[in-house]
TORMAR-716774 format. One record per residue: residue number from 0; residue in one letter; x, y, z of N, C-alpha, C, O in turn. Coordinates in Angstrom, 2 decimals. Last residue first. Example, Ala and Ser with C-alpha at 12.3 -4.5 7.8 and 13.67 -1.06 7.14 Angstrom:
   n res    n_xx    n_yy    n_zz   ca_xx   ca_yy   ca_zz    c_xx    c_yy    c_zz    o_xx    o_yy    o_zz
   1   S   12.85   -2.25    7.08   13.67   -1.06    7.14   12.90    0.03    7.87   13.41    1.14    8.04
   0   A   13.19   -5.69    7.80   12.30   -4.50    7.80   13.20   -3.30    7.80   14.24   -3.32    8.46
//
This chain:
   n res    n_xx    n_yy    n_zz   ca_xx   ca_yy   ca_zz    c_xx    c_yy    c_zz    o_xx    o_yy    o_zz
 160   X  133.65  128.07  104.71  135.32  127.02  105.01  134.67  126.07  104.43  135.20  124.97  104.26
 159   X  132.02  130.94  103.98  132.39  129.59  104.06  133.82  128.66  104.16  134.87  128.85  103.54
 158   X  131.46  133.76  106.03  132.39  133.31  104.57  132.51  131.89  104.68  133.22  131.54  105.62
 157   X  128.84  135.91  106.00  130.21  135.67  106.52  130.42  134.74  105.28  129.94  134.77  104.15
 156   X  126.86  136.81  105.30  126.38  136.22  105.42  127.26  135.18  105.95  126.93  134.05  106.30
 155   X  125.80  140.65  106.66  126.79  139.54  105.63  126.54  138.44  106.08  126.02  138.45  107.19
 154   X  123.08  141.88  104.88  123.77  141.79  106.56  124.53  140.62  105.66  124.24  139.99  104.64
 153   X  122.49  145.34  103.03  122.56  143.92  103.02  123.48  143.18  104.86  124.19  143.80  105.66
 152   X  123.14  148.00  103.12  122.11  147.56  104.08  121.84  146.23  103.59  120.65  145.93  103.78
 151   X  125.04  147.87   99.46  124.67  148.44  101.15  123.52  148.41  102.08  122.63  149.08  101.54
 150   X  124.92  146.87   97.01  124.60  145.84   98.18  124.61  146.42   99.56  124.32  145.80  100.58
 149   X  125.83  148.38   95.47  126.62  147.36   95.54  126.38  146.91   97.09  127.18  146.69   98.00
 148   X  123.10  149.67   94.88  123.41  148.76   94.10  124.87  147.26   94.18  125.04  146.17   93.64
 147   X  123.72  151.35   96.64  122.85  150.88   96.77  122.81  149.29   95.95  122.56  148.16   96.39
 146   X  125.39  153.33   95.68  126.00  153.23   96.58  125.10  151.71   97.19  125.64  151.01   98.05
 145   X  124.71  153.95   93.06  126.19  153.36   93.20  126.15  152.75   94.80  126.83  151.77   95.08
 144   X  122.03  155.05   93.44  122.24  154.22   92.79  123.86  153.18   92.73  123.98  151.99   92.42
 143   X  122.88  156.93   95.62  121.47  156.32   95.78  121.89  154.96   94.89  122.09  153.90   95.49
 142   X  124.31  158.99   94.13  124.92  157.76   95.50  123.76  157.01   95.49  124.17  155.92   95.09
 141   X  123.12  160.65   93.45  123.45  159.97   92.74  124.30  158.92   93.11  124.87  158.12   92.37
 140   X  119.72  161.51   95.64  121.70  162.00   94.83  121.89  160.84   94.03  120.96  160.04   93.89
 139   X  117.50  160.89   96.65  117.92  162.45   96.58  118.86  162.45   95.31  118.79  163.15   94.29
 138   X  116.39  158.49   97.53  116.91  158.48   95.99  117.10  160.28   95.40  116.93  160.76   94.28
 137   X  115.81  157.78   99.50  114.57  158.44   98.67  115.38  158.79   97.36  114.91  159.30   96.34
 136   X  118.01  156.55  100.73  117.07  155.56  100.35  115.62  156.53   99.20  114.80  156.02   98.43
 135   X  119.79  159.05  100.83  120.05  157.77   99.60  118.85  157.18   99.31  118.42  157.10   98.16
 134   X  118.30  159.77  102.94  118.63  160.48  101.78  119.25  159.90  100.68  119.14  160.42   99.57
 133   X  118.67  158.20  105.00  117.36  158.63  104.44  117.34  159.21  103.35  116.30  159.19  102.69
 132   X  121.63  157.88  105.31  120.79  156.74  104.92  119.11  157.15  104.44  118.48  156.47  103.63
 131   X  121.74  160.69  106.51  122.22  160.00  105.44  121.97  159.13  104.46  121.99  159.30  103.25
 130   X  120.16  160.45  109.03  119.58  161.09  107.69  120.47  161.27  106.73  120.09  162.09  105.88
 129   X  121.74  158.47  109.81  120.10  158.09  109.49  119.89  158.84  108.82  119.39  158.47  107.75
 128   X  123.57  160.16  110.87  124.31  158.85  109.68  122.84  158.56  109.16  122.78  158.38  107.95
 127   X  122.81  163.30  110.94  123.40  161.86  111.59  123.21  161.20  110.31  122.84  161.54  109.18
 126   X  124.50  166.61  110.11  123.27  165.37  110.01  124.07  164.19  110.44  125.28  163.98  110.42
 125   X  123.79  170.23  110.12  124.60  169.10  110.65  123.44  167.92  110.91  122.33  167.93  111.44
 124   X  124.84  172.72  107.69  123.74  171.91  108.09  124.07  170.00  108.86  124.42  168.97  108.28
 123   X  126.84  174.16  106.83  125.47  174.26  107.41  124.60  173.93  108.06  123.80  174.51  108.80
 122   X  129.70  171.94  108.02  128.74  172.49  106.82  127.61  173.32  107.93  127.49  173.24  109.15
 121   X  133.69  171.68  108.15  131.82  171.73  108.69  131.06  172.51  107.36  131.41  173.17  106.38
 120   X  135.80  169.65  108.53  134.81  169.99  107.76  134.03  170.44  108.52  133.60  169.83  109.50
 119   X  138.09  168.11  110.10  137.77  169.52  110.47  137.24  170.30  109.46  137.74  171.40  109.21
 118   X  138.68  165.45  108.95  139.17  166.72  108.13  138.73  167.95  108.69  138.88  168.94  107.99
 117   X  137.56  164.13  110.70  139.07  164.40  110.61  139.57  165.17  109.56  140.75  165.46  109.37
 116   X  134.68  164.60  110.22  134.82  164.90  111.42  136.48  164.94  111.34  136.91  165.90  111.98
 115   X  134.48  163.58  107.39  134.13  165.01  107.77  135.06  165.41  109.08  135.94  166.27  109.07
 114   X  135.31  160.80  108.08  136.01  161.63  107.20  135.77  163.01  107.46  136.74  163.71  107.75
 113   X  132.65  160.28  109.59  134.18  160.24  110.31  135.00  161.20  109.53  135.39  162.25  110.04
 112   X  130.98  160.33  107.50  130.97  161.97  108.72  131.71  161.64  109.29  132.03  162.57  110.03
 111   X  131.60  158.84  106.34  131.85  159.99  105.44  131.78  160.72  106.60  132.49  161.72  106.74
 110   X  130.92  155.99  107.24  132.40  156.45  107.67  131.97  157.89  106.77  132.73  157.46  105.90
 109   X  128.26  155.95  107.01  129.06  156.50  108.59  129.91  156.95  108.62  130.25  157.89  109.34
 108   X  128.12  155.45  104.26  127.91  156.62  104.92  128.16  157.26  106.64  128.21  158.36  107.18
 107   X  130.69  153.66  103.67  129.62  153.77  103.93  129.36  155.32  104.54  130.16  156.09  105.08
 106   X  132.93  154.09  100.51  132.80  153.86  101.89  131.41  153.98  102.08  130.71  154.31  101.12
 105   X  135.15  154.38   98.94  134.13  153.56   98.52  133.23  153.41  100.10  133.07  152.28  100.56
 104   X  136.15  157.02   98.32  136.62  156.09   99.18  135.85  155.02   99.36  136.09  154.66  100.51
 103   X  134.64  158.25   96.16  136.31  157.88   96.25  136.43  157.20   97.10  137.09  156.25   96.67
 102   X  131.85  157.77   96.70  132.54  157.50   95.32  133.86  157.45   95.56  134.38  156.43   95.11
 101   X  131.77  158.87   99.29  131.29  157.63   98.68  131.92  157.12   97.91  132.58  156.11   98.14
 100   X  132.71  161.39   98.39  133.21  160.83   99.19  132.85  159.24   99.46  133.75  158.47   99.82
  99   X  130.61  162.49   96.86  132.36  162.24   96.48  133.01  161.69   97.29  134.15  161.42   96.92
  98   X  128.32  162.54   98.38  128.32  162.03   97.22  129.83  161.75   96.82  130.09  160.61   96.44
  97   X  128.94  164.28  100.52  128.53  163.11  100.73  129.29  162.00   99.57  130.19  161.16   99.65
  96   X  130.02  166.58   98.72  131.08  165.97   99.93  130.64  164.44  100.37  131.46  163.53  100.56
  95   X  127.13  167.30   97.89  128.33  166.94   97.32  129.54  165.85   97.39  129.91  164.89   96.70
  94   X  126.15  167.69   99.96  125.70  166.66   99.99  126.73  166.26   98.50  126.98  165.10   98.16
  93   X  127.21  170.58  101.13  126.97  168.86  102.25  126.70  167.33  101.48  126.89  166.22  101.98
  92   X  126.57  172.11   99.32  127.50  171.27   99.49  128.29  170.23  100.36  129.30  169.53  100.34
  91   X  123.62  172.35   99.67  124.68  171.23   98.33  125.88  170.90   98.39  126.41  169.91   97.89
  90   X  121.60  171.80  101.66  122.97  172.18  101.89  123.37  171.40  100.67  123.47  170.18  100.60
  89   X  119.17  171.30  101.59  119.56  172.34  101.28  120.87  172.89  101.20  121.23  174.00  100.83
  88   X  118.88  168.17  101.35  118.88  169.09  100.27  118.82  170.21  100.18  118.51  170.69   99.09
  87   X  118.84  167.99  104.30  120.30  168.11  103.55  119.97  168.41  102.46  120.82  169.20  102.05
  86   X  116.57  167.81  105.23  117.26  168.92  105.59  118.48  168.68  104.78  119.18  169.69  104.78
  85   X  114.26  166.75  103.09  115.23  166.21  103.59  116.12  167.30  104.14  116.56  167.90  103.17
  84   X  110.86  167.47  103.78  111.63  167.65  103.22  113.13  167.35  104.11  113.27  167.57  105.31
  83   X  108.47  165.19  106.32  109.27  166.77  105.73  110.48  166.28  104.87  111.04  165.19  105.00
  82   X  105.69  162.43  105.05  107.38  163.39  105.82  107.70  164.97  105.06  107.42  165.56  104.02
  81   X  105.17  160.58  103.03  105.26  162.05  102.73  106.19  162.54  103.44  107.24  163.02  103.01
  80   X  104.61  158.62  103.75  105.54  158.29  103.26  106.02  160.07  102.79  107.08  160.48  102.32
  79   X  102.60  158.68  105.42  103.65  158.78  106.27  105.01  158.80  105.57  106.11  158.91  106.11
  78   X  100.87  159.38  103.95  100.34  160.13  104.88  102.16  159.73  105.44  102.85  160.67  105.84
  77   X  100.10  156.53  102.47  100.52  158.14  102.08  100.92  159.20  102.54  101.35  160.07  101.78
  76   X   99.38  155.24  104.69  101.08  155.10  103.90  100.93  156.07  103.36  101.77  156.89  103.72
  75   X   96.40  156.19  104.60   97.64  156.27  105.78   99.23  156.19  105.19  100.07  157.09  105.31
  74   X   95.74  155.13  102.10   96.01  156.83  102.38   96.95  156.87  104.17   97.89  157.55  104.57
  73   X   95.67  152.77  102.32   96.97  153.52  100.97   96.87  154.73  102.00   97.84  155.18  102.61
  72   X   94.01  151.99  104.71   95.25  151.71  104.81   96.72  152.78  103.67   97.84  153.22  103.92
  71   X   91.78  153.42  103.65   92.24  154.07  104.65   93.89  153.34  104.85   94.85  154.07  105.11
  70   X   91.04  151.70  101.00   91.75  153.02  100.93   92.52  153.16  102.19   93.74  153.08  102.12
  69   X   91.03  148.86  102.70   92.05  149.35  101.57   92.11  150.81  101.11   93.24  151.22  100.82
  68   X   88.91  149.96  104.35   89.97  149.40  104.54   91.17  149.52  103.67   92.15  150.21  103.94
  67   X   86.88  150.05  101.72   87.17  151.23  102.77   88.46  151.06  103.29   89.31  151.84  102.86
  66   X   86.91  149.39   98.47   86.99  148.24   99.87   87.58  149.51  101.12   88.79  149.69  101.24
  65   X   85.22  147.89   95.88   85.63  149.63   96.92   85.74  148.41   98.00   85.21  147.34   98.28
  64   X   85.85  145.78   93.06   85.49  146.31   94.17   85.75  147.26   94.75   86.71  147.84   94.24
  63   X   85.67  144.23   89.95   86.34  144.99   90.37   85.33  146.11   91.77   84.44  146.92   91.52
  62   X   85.90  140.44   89.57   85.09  141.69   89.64   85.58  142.69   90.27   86.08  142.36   91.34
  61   X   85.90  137.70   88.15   87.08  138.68   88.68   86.32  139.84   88.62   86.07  140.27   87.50
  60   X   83.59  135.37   88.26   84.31  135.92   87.32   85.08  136.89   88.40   84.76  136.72   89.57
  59   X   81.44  133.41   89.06   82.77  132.61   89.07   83.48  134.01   88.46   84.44  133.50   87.87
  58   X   79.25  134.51   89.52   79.36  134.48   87.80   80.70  133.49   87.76   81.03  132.90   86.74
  57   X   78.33  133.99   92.02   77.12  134.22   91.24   78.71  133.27   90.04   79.01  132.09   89.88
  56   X   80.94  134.97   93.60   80.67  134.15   93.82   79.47  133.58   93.01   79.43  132.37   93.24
  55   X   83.76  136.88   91.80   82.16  137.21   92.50   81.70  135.76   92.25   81.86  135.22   91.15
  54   X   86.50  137.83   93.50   85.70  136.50   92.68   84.35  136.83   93.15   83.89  137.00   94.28
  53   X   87.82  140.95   93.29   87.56  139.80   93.88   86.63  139.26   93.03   86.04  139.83   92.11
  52   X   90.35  143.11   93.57   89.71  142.39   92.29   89.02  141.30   93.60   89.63  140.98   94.62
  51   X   89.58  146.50   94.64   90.58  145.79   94.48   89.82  144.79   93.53   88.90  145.18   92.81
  50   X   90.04  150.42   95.05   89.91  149.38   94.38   90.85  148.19   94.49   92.08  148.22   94.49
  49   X   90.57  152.83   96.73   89.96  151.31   97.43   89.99  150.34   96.32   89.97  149.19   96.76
  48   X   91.41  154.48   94.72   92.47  154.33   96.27   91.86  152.89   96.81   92.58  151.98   97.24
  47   X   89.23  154.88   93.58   90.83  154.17   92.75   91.40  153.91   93.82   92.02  152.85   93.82
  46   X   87.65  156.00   94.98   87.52  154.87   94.75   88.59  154.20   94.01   88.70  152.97   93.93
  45   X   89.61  158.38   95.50   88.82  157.78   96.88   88.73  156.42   95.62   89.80  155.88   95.37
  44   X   88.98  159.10   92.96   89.79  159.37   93.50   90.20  158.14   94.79   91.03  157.23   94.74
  43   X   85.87  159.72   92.82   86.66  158.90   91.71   88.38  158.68   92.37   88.86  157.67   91.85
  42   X   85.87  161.76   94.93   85.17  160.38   95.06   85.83  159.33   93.97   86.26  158.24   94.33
  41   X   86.87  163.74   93.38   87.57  163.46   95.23   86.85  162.07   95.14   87.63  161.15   95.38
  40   X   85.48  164.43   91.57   86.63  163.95   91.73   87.34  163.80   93.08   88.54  163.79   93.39
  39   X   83.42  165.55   92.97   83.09  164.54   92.41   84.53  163.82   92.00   84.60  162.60   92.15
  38   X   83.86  167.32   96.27   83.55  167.78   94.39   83.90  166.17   93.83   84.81  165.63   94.45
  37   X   81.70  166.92   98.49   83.09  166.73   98.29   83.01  167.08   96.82   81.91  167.07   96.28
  36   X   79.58  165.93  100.41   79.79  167.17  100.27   81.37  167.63   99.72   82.09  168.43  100.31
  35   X   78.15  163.22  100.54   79.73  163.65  101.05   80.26  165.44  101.48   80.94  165.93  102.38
  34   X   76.56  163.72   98.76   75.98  163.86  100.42   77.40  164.02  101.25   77.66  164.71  102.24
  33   X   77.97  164.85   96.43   77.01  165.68   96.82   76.77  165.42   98.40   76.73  166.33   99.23
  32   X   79.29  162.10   96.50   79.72  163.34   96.49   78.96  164.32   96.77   79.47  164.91   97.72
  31   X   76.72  160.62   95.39   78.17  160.59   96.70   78.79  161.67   97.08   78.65  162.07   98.24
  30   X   76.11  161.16   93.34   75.32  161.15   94.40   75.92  161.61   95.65   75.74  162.48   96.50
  29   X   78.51  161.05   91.61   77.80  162.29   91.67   77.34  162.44   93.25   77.74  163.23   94.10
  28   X   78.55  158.15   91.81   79.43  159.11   92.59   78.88  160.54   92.67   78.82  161.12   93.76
  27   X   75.35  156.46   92.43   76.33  156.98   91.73   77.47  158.20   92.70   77.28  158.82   93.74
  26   X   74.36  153.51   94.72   74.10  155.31   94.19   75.11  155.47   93.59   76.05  154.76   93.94
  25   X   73.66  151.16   95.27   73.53  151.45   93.94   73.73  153.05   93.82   73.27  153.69   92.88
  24   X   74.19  149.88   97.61   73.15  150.21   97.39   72.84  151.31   96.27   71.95  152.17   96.36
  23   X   77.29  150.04   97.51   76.18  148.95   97.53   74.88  148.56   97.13   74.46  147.53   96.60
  22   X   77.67  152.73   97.67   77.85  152.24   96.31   77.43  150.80   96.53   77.14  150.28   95.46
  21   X   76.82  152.96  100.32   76.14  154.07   99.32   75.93  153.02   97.98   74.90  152.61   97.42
  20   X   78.77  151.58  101.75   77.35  150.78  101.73   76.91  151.96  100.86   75.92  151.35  100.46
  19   X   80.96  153.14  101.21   80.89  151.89  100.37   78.98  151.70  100.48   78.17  151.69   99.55
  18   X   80.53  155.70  102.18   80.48  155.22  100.39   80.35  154.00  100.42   79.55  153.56   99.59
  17   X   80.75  154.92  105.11   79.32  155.45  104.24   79.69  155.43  102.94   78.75  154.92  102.34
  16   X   83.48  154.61  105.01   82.35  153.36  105.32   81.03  153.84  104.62   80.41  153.23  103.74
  15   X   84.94  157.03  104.61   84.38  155.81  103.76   83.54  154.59  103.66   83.10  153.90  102.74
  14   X   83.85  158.21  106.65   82.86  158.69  105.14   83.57  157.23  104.51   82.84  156.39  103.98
  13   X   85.11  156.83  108.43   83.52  156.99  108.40   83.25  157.18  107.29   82.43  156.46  106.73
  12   X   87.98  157.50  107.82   87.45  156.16  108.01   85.89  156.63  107.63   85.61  156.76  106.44
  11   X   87.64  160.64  106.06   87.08  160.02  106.64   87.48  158.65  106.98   87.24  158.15  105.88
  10   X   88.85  162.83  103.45   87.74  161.55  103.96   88.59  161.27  105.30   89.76  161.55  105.55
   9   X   89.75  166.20  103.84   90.04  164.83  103.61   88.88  163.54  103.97   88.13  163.66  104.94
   8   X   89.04  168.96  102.09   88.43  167.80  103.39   89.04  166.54  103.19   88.70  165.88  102.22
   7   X   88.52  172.97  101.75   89.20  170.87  101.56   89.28  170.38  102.65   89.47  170.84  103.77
   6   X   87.07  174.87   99.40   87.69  174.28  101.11   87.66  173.02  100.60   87.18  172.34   99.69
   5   X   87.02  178.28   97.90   87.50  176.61   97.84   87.49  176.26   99.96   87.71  176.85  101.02
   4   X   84.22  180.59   98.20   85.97  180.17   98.41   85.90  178.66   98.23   84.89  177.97   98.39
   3   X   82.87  182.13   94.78   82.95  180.70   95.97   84.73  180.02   96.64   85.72  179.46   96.15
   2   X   82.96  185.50   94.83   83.74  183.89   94.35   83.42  182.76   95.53   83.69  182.67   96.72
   1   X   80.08  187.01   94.38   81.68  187.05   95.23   81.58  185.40   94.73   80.72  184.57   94.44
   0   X   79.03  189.70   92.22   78.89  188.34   92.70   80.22  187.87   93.28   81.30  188.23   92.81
//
């Protein structure tokens, strides 16, 4: 007997529109899933992704809803918050040099690839000041927190007389 190969599907805008009016009209996820053609946790899944609270107008009470829109919106941000891997976490000691160099000279990440650039440093792996800043903001290193915390990408607000 040969193994059932696996395959995968992402939903749909459409398939979600078809769950919701499904689960309107009273069918269970099982159900769903089966016409979906999806394994049953993909639907439980899917419906945590749409859930939201609204006032059901009958009881006055807080009722918990699928709202298509609201998945397709999470799963898009999902979709973008993912991105490729940071090219500087392969270079450690690119990102070392980042990191100590922050820390000693209290500086912004622009100025560290000036510093690089007058110390006739090179690394592996060559990055702009954005994927600097991308790499703090996902919270790669331990600059993330020192370097973040004392207010960097704040705009000044200058100085009162």
């Amino acid at each position: 007997m040969q193994a059932k190969e696996r395959t995968f599907k992402h939903l749909t805008k459409n398939d979600r529109l078809r769950m919701e009016r499904w689960l309107n009209k009273g069918m269970k996820p099982r159900e769903i899933a089966d016409k979906l053609r999806v394994h049953i946790s993909t639907v439980y899944r899917e419906l945590k992704r749409g859930e939201y609270e609204r006032l059901d107008g009958d009881t006055w009470e807080m009722v918990t809803a699928y709202s298509p829109d609201i998945a397709e919106e999470r799963y898009q941000n999902h979709l973008r918050e993912k991105g490729p891997d940071l090219k500087i976490g392969a270079d450690h000691e690119l990102a070392r040099y980042i990191e100590e160099t922050i820390i000693a000279n209290d500086c912004s990440p622009a100025a560290v690839l000036g510093y690089a650039k007058m110390e006739g440093r090179t690394f592996k792996t060559s990055v702009s000041v954005a994927t600097i800043y991308s790499y703090i903001k996902k919270g790669s290193s331990c600059v993330s927190h020192r370097w973040i915390c004392r207010g960097a990408g704040r705009k000044s607000r200058g100085t009162k007389r």
